[in-house]
C-alpha positions in Angstrom: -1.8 -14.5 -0.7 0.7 -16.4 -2.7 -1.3 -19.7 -2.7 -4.3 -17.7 -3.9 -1.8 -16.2 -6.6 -0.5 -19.4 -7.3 -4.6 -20.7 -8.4 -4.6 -17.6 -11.4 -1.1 -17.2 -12.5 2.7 -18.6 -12.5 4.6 -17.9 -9.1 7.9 -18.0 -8.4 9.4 -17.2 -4.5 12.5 -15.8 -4.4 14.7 -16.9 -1.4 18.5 -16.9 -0.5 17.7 -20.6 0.9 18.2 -23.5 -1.1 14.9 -26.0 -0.5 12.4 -23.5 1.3 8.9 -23.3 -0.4 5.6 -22.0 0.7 3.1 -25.2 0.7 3.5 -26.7 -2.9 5.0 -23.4 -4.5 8.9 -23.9 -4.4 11.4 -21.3 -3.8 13.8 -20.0 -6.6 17.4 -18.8 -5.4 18.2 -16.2 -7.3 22.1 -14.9 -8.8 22.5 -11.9 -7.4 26.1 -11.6 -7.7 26.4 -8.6 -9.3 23.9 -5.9 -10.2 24.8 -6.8 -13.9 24.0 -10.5 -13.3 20.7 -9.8 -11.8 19.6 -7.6 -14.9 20.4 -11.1 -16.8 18.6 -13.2 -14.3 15.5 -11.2 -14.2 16.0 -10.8 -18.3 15.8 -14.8 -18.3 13.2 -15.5 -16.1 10.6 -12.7 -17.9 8.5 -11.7 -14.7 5.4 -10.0 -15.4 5.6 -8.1 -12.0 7.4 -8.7 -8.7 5.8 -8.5 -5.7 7.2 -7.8 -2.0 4.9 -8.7 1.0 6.8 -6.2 2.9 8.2 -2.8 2.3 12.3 -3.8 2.3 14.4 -0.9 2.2 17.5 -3.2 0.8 15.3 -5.0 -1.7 12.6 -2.7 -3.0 15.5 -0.3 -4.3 17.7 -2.8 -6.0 14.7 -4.6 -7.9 13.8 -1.3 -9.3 17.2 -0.9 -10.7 17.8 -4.5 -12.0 14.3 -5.8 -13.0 12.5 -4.4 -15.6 9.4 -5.3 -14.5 6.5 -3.2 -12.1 7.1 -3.7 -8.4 4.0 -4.3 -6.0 5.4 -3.8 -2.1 2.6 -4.4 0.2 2.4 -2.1 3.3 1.1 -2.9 6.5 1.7 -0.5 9.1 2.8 3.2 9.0 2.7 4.4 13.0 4.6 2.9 15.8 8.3 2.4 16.6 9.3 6.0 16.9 8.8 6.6 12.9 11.2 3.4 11.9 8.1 2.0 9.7 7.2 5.2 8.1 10.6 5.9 7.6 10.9 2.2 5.9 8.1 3.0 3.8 9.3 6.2 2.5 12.6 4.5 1.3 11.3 2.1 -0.7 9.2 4.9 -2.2 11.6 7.3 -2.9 13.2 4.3 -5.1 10.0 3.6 -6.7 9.4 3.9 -10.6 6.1 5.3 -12.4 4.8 2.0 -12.9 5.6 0.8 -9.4 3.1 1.0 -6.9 2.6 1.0 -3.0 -0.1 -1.1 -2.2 -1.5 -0.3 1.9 -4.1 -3.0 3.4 -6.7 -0.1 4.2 -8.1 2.9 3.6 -6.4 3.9 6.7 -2.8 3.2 5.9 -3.3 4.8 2.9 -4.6 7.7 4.2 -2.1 7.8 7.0 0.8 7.7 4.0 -0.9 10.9 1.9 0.9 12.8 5.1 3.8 12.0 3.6 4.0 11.8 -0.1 2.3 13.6 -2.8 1.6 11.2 -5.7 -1.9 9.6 -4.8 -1.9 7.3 -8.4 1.6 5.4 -6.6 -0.9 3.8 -4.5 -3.6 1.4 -4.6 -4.9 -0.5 -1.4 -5.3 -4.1 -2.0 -6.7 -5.8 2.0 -5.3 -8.2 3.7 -7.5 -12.0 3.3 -8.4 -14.5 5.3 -8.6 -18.3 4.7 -12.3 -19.2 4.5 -11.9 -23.0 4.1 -9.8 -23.1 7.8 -11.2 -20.2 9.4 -15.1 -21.3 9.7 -17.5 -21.6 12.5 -17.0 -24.7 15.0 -20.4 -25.7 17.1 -19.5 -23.4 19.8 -19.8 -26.2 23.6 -18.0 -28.6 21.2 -15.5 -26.0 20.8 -14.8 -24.9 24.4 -14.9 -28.4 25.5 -11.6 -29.6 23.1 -10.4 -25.9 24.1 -10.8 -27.3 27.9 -8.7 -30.1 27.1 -5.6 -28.1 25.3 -2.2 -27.5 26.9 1.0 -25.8 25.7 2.1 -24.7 22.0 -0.9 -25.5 19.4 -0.7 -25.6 15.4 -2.6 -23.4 13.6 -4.6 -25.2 12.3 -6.5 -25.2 15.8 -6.9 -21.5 15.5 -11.0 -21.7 14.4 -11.6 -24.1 17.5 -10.3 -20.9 19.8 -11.7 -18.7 17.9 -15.2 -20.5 18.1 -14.8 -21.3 21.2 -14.4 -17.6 22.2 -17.8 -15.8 23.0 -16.7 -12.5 22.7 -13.1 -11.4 20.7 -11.3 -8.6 22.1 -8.5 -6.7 20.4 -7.8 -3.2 22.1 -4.7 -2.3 19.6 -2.9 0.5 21.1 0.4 0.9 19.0 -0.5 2.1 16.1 0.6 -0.5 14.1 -2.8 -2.4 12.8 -3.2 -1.4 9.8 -5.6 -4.1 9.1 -6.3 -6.7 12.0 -5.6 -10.3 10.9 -6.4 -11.6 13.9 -9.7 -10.1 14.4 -11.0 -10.9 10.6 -10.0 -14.2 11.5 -12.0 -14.2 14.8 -15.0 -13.1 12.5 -14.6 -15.8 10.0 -15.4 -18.0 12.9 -18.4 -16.0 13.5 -17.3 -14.7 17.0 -18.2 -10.8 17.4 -15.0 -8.3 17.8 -15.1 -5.6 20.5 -11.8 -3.3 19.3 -10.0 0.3 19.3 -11.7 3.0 17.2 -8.3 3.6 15.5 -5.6 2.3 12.8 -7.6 -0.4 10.5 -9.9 -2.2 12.5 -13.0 -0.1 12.2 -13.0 -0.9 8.2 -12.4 -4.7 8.7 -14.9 -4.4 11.6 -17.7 -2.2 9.8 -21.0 -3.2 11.7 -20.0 -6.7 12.7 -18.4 -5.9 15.9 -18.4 -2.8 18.4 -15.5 -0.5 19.1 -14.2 1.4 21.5 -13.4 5.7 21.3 -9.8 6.3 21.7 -7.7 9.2 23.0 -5.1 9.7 20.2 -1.6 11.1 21.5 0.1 14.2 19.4 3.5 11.7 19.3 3.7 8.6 20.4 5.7 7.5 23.4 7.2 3.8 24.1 5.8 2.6 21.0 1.9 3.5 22.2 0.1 5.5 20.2 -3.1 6.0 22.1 -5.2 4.9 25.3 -8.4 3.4 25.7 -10.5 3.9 29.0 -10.8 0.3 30.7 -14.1 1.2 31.9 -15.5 1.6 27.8 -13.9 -1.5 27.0 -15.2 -3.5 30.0 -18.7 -1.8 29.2 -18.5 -3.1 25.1 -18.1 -6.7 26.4 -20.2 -6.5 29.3 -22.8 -5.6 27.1 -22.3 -8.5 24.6 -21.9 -11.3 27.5 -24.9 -10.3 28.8 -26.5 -10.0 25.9 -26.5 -13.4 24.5 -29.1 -12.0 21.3 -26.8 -9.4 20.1 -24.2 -11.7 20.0 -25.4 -14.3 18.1 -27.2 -11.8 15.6 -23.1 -9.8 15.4 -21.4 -13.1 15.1 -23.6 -13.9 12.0 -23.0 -10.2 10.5 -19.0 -11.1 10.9 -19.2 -14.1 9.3 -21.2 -12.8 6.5 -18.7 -9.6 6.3 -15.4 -11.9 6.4 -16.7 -13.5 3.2 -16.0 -10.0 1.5 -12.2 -10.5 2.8 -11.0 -14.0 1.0 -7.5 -14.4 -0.3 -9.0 -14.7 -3.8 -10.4 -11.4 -3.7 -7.2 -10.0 -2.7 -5.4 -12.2 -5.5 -7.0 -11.0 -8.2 -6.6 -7.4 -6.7 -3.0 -7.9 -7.3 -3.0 -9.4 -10.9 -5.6 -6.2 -11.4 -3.1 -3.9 -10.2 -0.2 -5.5 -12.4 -2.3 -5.6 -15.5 -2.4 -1.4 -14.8 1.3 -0.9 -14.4 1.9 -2.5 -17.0 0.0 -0.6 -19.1 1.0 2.6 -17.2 4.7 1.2 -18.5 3.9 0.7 -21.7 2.9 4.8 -21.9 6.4 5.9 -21.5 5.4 8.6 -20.3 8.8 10.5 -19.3 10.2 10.2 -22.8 7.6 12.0 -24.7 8.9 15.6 -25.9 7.0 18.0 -24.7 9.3 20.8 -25.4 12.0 22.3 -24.3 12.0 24.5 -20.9 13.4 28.3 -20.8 14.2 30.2 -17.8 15.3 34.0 -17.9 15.4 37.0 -15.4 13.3 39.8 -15.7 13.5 43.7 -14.6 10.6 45.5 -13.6 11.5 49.0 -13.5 8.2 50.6 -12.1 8.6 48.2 -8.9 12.5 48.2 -9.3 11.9 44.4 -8.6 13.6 40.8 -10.9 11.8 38.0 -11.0 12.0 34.9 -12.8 9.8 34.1 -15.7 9.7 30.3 -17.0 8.3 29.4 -20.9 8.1 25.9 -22.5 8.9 26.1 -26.3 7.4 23.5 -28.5 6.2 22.4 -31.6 3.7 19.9 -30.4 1.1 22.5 -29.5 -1.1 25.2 -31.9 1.1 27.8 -30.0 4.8 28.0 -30.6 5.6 29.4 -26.6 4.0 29.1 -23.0 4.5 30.8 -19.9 4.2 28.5 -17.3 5.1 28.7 -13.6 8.7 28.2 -12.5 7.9 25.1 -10.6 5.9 23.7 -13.3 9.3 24.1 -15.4 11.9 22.8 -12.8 9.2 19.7 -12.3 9.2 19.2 -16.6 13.0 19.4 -16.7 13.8 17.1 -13.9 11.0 15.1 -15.0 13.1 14.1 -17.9 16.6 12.7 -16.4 15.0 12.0 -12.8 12.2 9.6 -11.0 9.0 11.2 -10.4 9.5 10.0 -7.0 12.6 12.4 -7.0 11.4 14.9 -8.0 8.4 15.0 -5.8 11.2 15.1 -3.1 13.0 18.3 -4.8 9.8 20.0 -5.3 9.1 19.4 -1.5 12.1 20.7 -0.3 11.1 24.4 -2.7 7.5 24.8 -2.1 7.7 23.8 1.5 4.3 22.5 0.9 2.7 18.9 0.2 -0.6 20.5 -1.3 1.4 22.9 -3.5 3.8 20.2 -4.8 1.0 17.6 -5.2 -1.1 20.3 -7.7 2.7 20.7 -9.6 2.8 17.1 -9.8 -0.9 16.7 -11.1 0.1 19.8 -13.8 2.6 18.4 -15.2 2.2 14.2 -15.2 -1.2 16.0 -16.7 0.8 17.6 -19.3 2.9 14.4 -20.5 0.0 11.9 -20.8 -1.5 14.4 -23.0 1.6 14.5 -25.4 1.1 12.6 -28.5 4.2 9.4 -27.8 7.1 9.6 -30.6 5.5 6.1 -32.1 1.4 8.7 -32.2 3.5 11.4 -33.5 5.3 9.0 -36.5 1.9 7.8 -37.3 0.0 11.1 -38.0 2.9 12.1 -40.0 2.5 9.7 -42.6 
């Protein structure tokens, strides 16, 4: 990723360590003294966007209060290790800005994160990539023979010549932490057919290049494992492509044809796609537009000998002076003003009780401020 980055746009690598640099991109060690002198820093260096390649609950929060700039964190995984990952992940959220964004390797991990949080627009899956100039088909006898001839700890760079030499790539995932499946897009780069779980990522890297393998999913997980897989289905999936030696040279051509879809340059400009819309989305200021101000009062109804509590928003903005809205809607509005909407996605969850309810508040509302003329809109009609 960040030597694909480094091909479209300026990249810097932030690092405690003196020296360290990923191939010709050096690192940059950072002062973060103080959270004043890190404000300054990231003032000096003028960062279009910042970009974490995993969800840190230490970092995520303290960028989003000293840089100015959007915040991509990447997210791999969400299930597995007793909730620690999702638990992570819902840190660095809940620090999150508007024009910060979570951004899962699959449809599935972003899926699997809509259980948990209510604001589908924080999100924007960007896949994982693989290296197409290393990871390419090696004549497959010339491949098992060097293979034959290998002993010990290898460099990576030797990876394709397993891979190729491989005549069927197995990957039964059972932990629930895949969300994507390096290994097995790399193993298809090579054009060597995947047999793997029907479950976290794989199936979408996979598509119909490979075959998988039905799962029993558990309720919790227990140890770390998230599902099982009968041995006898997995044995039959790769019985059935050793002995078919057709199908697997016809599969191993649809996975190298599919990995093509999956290069870091794809995923590269993803990212500087994604930045270019947060910083527009920043540019809206959407939380200081006036939409009014928010009234609550108490209200007897004799007939039912019942109070309840009626909610209006006042403004001058509108054709009509006064609206009653909903009393969510108008907690939502006025915390929407002093709080993250991240914040107050939280506060609304704990009221409604309800991630559906609190997701259609959220829509409302963020509906409701984009459609606000802005203070500069406002100026310019006026004169």
């Amino acid at each position: 990723m960040v030597k694909a980055l480094s091909g479209i746009c300026r990249v810097e690598l932030l690092s405690r360590w003196e020296g360290q640099q990923e191939g010709d991109i050096p690192a940059v060690k950072p002062d973060f003294g103080s959270e004043a002198a890190a404000r300054r820093w990231f003032a000096n260096r003028g960062y279009d966007g910042l970009i974490l390649l995993t969800p840190d609950q230490r970092a995520a929060p303290f960028f989003s209060r000293t840089a100015e700039c959007p915040i991509v964190i990447r997210v791999h995984a969400i299930d597995g290790f007793s909730g620690y990952t999702v638990n992570r992940v819902l840190e660095c959220y809940h620090n999150m800005r508007y024009f910060d964004t979570l951004a899962p390797v699959s449809g599935w991990a972003r899926d699997n994160l809509l259980r948990f949080i209510c604001l589908p627009e924080l999100m924007k899956v960007i896949p994982n990539g693989v290296d197409l100039e290393l990871f390419r088909p090696k004549p497959k006898d010339q491949a098992k023979e060097q293979v034959a001839g290998l002993a010990g700890v290898q460099l990576r760079e030797l990876l394709p010549v397993f891979y190729s030499a491989f005549d069927v790539y197995c990957f039964p995932s059972l932990v629930g932490t895949e969300s994507f499946g390096m290994s097995v897009l790399q193993a298809m780069a090579c054009g060597t057919p995947p047999v793997v779980t029907d479950f976290d990522g794989l199936p979408e890297v996979v598509g119909e290049a490979g075959l998988t393998v039905p799962v029993h999913q558990y309720d919790h997980e227990i140890a770390g494992l998230v599902i099982d897989v009968s041995a006898a289905d997995l044995s039959e999936r790769i019985r059935s492509l050793i002995d078919d030696p057709e199908q697997r040279r016809r599969l191993g051509e649809k996975a190298r044809e599919r990995s093509l879809n999956f290069g870091w340059d794809a995923a590269a400009s993803m990212v500087i796609e994604t930045f270019r819309e947060l910083i527009e989305r920043k540019s809206q200021n959407l939380f200081a537009r006036n939409t009014g101000s928010v009234h609550f009062i108490r209200r007897h109804d004799w007939a039912a000998d019942s109070i309840s509590t009626k909610c209006y928003l006042r403004s001058t903005q509108f054709r009509k002076e006064h609206f009653e809205i909903t009393p969510e809607d108008g907690i939502a509005l006025s915390l929407l003003r002093t709080h993250p909407v991240v914040a107050v996605e939280a506060a609304l969850m704990h009221v409604t009780g309800d991630r559906q309810k609190t997701a259609e508040i959220l829509r409302r509302t963020l509906a409701l401020l984009r459609n606000t003329p802005s203070v500069s809109t406002q100026r310019y009609k006026g004169e």
